[in-house]
N, C-alpha and C positions, 0 to 999 in steps of 0.2 A: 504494500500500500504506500504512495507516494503520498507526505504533504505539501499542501500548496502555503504559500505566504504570499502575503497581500502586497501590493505593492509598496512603495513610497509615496507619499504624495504631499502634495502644496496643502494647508491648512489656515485658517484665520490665523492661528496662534503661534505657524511653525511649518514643521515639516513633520507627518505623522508616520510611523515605521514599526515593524515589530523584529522585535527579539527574542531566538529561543534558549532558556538558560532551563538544564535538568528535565527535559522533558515538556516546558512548559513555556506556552506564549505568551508575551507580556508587551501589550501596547503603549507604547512611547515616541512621546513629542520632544523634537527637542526644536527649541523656542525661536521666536524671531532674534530676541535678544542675542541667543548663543551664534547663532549663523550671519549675523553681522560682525559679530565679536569675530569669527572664525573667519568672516570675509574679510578682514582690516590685515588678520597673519598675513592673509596669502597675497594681499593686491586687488587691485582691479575693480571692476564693475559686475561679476556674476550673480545671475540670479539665486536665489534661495536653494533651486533644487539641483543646480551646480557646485552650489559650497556644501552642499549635503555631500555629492556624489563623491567629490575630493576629497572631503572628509568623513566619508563612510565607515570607514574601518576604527577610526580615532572614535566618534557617533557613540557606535554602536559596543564598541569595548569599554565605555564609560557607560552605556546602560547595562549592558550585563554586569560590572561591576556595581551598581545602585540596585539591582533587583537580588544578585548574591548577599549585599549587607541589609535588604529587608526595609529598601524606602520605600515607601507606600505611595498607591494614589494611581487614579487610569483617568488618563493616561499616566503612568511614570514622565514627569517634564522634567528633561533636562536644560538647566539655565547656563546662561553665559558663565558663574563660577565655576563648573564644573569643568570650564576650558582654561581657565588662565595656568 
């Protein structure tokens, strides 16, 4: 049996994504806040779901670490501190 995952996507509040940590999906936003924060690192003028892409693996290895220590909340949001 194959799982599907939803895609990524543009969101009022962010860019909305899932991660699976132990078995299990856990929906998570990470914020306009954090994706400008993370556009300023890299340069330029890219949209939201470009500074995602680039930063994907960074993203998403700070939500699995936030759903491994038991932060609560669904969406799980991650904010711009979770990047500095």
């Amino acid at each position: 049996m194959q799982k599907t995952m939803s895609e990524p996507r543009v969101a009022e509040d962010g860019v909305t994504f899932t991660v699976e940590v132990g078995f299990v999906d856990r929906e998570c936003l990470v914020s306009k806040n954090a994706l400008a924060h993370l556009r300023r690192l890299k340069g330029g003028q890219q949209d939201f779901m470009e500074i995602y892409r680039a930063f994907e693996d960074q993203i998403h290895s700070v939500a699995r670490r936030l759903v491994v220590a038991g932060v609560s909340g669904t969406p799980l949001v991650l904010g711009a501190a979770y990047f500095v």
